[in-house]
N, C-alpha and C positions, 0 to 999 in steps of 0.2 A: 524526595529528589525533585529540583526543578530544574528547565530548560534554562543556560544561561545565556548562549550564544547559538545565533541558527546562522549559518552561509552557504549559499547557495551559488551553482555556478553551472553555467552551460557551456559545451565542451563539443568543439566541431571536432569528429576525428574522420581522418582520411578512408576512402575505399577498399586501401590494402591493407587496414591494418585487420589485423584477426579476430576484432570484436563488430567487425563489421561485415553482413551478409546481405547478399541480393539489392545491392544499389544497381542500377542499369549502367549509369557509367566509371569507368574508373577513376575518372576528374568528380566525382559525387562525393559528399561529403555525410556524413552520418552525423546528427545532434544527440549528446546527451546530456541530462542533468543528472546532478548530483545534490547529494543535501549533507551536511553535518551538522549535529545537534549534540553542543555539549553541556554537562551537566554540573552541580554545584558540587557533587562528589567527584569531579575529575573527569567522569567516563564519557566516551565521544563516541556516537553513533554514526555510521555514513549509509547513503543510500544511492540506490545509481541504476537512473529507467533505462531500461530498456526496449526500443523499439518503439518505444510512445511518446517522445518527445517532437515529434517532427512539429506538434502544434506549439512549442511550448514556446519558442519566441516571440509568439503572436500574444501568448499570451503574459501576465505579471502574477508573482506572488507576490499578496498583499500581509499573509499573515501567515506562520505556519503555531498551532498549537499543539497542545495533548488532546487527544480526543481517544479515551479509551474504547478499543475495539472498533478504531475509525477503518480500517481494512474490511471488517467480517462479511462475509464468509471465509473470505481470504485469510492467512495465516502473518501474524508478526512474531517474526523469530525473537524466542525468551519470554515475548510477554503473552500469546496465545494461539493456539494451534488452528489447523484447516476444520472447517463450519459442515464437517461432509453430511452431514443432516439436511442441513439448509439445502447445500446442492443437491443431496440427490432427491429433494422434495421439490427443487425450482424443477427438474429436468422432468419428474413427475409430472406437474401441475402443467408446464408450458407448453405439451405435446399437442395442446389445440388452441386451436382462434382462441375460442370461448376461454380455455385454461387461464390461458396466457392472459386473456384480456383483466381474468379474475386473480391473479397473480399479480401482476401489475396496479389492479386496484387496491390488493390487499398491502401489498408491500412499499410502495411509492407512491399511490397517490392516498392510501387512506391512513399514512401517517403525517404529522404535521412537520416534524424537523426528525435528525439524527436519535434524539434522547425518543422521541413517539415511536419510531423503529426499533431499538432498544426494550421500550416497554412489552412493544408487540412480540418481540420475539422472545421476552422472558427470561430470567435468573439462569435458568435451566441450562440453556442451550447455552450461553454464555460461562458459567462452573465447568460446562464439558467442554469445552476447552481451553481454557484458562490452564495457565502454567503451573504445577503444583510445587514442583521442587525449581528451584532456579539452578541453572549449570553454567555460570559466567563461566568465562575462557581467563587462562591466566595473564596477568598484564604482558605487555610487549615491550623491547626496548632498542629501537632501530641505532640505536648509536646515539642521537643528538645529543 
């Protein structure tokens, strides 16, 4: 399967509406982004931050790729589950200066890029959570 189409969009929404909390004022506006990626089999993925976009005007997407396991620890729905290893070994390791600072060495600064991180963390950890069976959802068909 590859990406064939990626669009991207930022999306001011008002203070009252109900995806929006704790703006100070009610004239405040909340930013979101959004992503769809669709696919040469048809299938369209959408994505939609929440609460961390406020920088994202400032910033530009220049490229969005596949980067398998680009989340982890984190979970991507369908393709691999939550890292709870990884976390409950950061939350270990970080409890002190010193931890922390050897955590940090180990994990970001003493790999070279994504794929060195990858490496360091091993097959292992990445098979235990990887998706074994897939449970697509059944297509949709809004009218059009």
């Amino acid at each position: 399967m590859k990406i064939t189409h990626v669009t991207t969009r930022i999306l001011s929404t008002p203070a009252d509406s109900p995806l929006v909390v704790g703006l100070p004022a009610p004239t405040d506006t909340r930013e979101f982004v959004t992503l769809e990626l669709g696919t040469d089999q048809g299938l369209v993925g959408l994505g939609l931050t929440f609460f961390g976009a406020a920088l994202t005007p400032a910033l530009k997407v220049a490229a969005v790729v596949p980067e398998p396991f680009g989340a982890y620890p984190s979970p991507v729905e369908g393709s691999y589950g939550r890292g709870h290893d990884f976390y409950q070994r950061y939350h270990e390791d970080t409890r002190t200066v010193e931890g922390a600072r050897a955590w940090l060495d180990r994990w970001i600064y003493g790999v070279a890029d994504w794929n060195g991180f990858l490496a360091a963390l091993g097959p292992e950890a990445r098979d235990a959570v990887r998706v074994k069976t897939p449970r697509l959802s059944e297509p949709l068909d809004y009218g059009a």
